[in-house]
Structure formats: C-alpha cells, structure tokens
Rosetta silent file (secondary structure, phi, psi, omega in degrees, C-alpha in Angstrom):
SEQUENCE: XXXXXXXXXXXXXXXXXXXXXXXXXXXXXXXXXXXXXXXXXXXXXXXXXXXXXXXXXXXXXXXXXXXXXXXXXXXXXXXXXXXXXXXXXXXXXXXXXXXXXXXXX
SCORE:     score description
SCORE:     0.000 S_00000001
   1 L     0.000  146.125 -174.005   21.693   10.751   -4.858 S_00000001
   2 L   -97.993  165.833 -122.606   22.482   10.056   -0.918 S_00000001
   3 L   -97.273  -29.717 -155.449   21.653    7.023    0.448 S_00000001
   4 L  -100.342  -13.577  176.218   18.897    8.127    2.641 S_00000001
   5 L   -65.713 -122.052  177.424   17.375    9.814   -0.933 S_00000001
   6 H   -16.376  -28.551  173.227   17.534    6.396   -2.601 S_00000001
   7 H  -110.372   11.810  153.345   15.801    4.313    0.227 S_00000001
   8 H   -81.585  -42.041 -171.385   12.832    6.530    0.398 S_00000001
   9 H   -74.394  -37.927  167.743   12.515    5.902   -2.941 S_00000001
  10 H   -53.525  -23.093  171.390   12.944    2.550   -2.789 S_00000001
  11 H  -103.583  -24.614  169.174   10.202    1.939   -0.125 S_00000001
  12 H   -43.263  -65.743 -151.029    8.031    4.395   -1.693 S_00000001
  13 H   -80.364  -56.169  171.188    8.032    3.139   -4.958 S_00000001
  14 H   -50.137  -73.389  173.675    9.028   -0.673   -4.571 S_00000001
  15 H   -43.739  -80.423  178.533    7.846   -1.490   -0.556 S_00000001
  16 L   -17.186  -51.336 -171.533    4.612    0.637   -0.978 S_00000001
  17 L   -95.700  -24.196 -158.210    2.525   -0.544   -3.680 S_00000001
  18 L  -100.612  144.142  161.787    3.149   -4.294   -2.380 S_00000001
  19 L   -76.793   14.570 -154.397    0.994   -6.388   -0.235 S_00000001
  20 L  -169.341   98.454 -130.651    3.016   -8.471    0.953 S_00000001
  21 H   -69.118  -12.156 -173.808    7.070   -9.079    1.630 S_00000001
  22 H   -79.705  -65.309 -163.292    6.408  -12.314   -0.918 S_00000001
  23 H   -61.939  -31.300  162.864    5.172   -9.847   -3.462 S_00000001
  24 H   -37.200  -63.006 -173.442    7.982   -7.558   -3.134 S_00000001
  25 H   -49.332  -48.075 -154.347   10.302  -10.139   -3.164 S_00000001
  26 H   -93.085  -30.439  134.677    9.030  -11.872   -6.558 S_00000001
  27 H    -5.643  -77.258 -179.889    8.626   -7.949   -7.752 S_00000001
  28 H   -54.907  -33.729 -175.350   12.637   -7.650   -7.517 S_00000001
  29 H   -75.714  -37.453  170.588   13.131  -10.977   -8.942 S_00000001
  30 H   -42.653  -53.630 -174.107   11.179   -9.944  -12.075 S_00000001
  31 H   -65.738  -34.144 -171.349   13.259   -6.628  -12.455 S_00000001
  32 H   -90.787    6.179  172.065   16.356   -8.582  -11.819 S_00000001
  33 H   -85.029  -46.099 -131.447   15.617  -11.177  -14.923 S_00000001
  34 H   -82.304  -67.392  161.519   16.193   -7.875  -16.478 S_00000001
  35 L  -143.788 -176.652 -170.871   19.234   -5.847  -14.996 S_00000001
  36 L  -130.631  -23.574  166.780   20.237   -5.890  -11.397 S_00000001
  37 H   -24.304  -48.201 -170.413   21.542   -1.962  -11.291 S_00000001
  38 H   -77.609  -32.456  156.416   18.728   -0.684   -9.527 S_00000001
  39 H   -89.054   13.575  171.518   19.231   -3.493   -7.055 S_00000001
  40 L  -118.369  -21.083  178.403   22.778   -2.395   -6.032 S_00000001
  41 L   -69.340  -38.689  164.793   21.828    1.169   -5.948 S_00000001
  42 L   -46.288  -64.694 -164.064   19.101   -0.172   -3.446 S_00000001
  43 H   -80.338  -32.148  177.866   21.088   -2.295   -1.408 S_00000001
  44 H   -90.485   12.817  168.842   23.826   -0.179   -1.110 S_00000001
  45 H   -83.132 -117.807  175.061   21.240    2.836    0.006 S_00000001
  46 H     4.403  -58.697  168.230   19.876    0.824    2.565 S_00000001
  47 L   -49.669  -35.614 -162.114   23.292   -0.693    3.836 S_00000001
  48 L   -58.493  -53.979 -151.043   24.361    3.013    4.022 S_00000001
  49 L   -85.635  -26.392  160.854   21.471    4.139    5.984 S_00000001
  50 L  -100.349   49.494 -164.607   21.788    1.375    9.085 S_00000001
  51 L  -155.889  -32.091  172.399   25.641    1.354    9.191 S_00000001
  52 L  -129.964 -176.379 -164.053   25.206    5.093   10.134 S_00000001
  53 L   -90.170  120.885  166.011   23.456    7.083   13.021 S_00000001
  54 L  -141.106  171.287 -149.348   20.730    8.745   11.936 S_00000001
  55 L   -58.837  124.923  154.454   17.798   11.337   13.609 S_00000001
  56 L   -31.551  127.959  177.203   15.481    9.814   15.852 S_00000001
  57 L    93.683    6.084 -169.628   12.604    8.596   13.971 S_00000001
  58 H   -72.583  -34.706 -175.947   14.366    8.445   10.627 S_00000001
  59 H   -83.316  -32.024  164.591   14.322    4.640   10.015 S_00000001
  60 H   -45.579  -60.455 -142.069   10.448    4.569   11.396 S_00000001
  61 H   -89.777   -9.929  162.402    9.181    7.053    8.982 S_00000001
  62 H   -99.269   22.563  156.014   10.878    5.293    5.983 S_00000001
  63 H  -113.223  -44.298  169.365    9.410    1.739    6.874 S_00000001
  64 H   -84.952  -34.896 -169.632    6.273    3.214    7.954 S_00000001
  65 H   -71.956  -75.370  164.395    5.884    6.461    6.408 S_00000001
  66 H  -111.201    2.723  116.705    6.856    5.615    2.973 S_00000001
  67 H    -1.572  -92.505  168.392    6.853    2.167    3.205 S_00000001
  68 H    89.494   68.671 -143.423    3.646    2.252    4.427 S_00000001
  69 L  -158.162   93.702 -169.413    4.448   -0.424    6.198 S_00000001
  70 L  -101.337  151.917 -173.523    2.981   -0.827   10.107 S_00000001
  71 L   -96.410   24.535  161.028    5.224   -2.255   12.563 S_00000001
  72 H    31.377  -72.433 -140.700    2.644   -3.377   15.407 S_00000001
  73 H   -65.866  -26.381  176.486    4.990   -5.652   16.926 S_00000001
  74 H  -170.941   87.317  161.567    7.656   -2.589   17.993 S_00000001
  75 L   -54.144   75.246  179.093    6.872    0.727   16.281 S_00000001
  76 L  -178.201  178.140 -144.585   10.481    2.261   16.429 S_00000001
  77 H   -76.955  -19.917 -179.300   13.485    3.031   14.923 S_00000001
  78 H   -81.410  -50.018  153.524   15.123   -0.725   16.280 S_00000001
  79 H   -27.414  -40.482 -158.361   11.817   -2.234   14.744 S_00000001
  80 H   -86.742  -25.551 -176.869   12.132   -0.644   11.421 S_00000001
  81 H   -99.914   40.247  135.955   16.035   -1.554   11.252 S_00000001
  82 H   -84.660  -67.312  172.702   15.218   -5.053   11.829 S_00000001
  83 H   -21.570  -71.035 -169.671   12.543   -4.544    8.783 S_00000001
  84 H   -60.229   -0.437 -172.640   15.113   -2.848    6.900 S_00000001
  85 H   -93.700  -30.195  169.761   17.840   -5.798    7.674 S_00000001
  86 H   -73.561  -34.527  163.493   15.336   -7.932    5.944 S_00000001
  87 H   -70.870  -41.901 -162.293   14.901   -6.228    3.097 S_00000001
  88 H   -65.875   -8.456 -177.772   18.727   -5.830    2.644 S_00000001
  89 H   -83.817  -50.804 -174.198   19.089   -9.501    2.909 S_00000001
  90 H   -62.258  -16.877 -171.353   15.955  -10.811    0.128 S_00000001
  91 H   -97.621  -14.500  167.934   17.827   -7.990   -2.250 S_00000001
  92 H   -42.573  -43.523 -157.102   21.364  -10.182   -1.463 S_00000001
  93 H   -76.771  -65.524 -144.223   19.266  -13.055   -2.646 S_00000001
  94 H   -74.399  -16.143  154.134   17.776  -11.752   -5.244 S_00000001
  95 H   -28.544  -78.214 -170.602   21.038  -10.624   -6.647 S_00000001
  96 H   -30.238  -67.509 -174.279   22.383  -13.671   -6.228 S_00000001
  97 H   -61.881  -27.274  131.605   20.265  -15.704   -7.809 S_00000001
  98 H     0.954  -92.521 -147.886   20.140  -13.262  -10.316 S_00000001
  99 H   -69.646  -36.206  178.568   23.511  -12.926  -11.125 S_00000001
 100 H   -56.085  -61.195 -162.817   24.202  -17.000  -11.137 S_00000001
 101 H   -57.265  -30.241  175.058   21.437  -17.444  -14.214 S_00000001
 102 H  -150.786   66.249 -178.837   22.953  -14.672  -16.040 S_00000001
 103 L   -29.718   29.630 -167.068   26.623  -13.086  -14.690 S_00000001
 104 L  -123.185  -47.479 -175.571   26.434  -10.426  -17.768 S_00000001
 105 L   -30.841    0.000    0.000   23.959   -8.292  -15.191 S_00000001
C-alpha cells in the first residue's frame, strides 16, 4: 500500500476516534503489548510522507481531514508536519519501549 495510503489510514482509524494525543498514545502502547507490525508499517508511512514533497494541502487534509484533528494555532501544511513529526516520534517510543519488554515483537 503507498505510504500516503497507509497514513490516511492511520489517522483515520487510530488519530480519529481519540480525544486526546495521551489517548492515542496509550492506544498504541496497548496494541504494541501485542505486536508492533502495524507500528512500523505506520511509522514508516508517515516518515515516507514528510521526507517527500507532496501537493499543496496534502499533509493538512490528513491531520485535519482524517485526523480530524484542528490545527488553530497554524492551519497548514508546515502545521500539520509539525503534528505529524509528533506522531512519528510517540510511535519511536512506543516501539521502543515495546520492543525492550519483549524483543520477540
């Protein structure tokens, strides 16, 4: 699936339903007592997707649009890939931490 594929789904489905970047967060950590697959498929969608140039308005409309996710503070595509820099870092963590308690993931 291409990278830009995989992080709409990822804010849809993940980002979307949560109120909160804490609820996300402890959301991922849950899935990740389990496997961690889902959370490399993520992160390396996301890495994909700010590492290359894509159409004005593409990183807004997947942090707000299916996200659902409003950016107030700077509604634009340099807003949303600060958002998005934040998610790719809490799914680093949550690897991590992850991976230490059980390296078999």
């Amino acid at each position: 699936m291409p990278a830009l594929e995989t992080a709409r789904g990822f804010l849809g489905g993940v980002v979307g339903d949560a109120e909160s970047l804490g609820e996300v967060r402890a959301d991922l950590a849950q899935v990740a007592q389990i496997s961690t697959r889902a959370h490399h498929r993520y992160l390396a969608a996301l890495e994909t997707v700010l590492s290359e140039e894509q159409p004005p308005g593409t990183l807004l409309e997947l942090v707000a649009g299916y996200g659902g996710w409003s950016l107030d503070h700077e509604p634009t595509d340099s807003g949303a890939a600060v958002f998005l820099t934040g998610l790719v870092e809490m799914l680093r963590e949550v690897i991590d931490e992850a991976e230490k308690q059980a390296p078999q993931r």
